[in-house]
C-alpha positions as CSV (number, residue, x, y, z in Angstrom):
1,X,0.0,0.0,0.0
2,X,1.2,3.1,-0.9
3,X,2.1,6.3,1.7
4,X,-0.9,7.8,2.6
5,X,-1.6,10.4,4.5
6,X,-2.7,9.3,8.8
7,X,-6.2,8.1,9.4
8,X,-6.8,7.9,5.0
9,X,-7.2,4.4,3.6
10,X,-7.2,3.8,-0.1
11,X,-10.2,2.5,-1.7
12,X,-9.6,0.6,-4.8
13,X,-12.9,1.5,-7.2
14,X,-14.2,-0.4,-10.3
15,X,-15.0,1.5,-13.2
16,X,-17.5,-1.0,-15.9
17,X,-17.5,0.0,-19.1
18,X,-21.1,0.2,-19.2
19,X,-21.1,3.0,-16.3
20,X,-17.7,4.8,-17.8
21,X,-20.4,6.0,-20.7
22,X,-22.4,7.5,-18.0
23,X,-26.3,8.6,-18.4
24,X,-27.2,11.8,-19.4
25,X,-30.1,13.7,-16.8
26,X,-31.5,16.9,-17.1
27,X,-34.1,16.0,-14.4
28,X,-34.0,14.6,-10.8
29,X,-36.6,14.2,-8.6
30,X,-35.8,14.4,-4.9
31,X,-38.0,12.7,-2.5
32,X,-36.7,11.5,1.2
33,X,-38.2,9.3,4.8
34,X,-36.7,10.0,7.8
35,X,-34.3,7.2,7.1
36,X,-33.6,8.0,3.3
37,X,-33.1,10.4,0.3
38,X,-33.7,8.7,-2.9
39,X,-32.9,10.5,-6.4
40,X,-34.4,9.7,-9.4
41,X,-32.3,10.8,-12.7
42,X,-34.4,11.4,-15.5
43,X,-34.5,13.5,-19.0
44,X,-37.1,15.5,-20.4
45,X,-36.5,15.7,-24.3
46,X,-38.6,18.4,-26.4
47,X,-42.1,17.0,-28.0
48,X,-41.7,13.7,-26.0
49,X,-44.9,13.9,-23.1
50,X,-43.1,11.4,-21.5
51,X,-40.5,10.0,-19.6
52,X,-38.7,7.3,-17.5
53,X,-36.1,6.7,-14.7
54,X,-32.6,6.4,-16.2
55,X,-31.1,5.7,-13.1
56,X,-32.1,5.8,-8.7
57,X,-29.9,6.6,-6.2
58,X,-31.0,5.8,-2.4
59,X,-28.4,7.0,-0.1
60,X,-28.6,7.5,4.2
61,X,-29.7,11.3,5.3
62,X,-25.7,11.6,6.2
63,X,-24.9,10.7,2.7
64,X,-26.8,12.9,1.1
65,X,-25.5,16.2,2.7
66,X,-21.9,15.0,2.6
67,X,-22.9,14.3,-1.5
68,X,-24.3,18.2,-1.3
69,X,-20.9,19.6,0.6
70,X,-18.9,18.1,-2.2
71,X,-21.2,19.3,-5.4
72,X,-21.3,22.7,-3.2
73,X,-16.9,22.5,-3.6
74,X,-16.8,21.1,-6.7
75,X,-19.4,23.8,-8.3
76,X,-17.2,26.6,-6.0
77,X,-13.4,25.4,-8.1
78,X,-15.1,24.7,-11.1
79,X,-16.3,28.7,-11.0
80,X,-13.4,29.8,-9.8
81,X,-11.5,28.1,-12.8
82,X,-13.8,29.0,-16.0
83,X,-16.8,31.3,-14.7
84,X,-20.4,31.3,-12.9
85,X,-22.6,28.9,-14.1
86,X,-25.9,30.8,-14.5
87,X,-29.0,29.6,-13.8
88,X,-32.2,30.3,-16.7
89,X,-36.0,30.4,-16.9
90,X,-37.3,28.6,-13.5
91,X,-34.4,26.4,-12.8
92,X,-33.3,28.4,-9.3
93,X,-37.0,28.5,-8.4
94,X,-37.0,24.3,-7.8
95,X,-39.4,24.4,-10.5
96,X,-37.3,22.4,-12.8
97,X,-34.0,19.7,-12.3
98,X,-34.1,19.5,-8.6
99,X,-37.6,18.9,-7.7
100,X,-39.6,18.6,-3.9
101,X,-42.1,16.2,-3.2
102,X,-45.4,17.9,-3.2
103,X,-46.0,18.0,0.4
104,X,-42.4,19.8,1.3
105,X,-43.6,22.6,-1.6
C-alpha cells in the first residue's frame, strides 16, 4: 500500500465500461423518509410527453449532505476556474432539475 496520509485508507474502485459512458439527466426528482433520500435521474426531451427513470440513487440522510458539501466544492473550483454557471428560466426556483415532493412545496 502506498504512503498515505494518517487516518486515509485507499479505496480501490471499479470503473464498468457500461457506467464509464455515464447517463445523461436533465431532471432529478428528490424525494426522502426519515431514514432516506432517494434520487431519481431522469430527461425531459422536447415534444416527448413522456418520460422514465434512467437511473435511482438511495443513499442515508448523512450521505446525502456529505454528496451536497462536495457538489457545493466542486461547483465553488469549477467557478473559480472558468466562470459562474448561470441559472435560466425557472431552474433556481426548484421548478425544474431539482424537484420537492409535493407536500415539502
Amino acid at each position: 500500500m502506498p504512503q498515505q496520509q494518517q487516518g486515509q485508507q485507499q479505496i480501490n474502485i471499479e470503473l464498468g465500461e457500461k457506467e464509464a459512458q455515464g447517463i445523461y439527466s436533465n431532471l432529478a426528482l428528490i424525494t426522502h423518509s426519515n431514514a432516506e433520500f432517494v434520487i431519481d435521474f431522469t430527461r425531459l426531451v422536447p415534444g416527448v410527453p413522456k418520460s422514465k427513470v434512467y437511473a435511482r440513487i438511495i443513499m442515508t440522510p448523512q450521505h446525502a449532505k456529505a454528496l451536497m458539501l462536495a457538489l457545493k466544492e466542486n461547483i465553488e473550483k469549477y467557478e473559480s476556474k472558468f466562470k459562474e454557471i448561470q441559472l435560466t428560466g425557472n431552474e433556481g426556483a426548484k421548478q425544474f432539475g431539482f424537484t420537492p415532493t409535493s407536500e415539502e412545496k
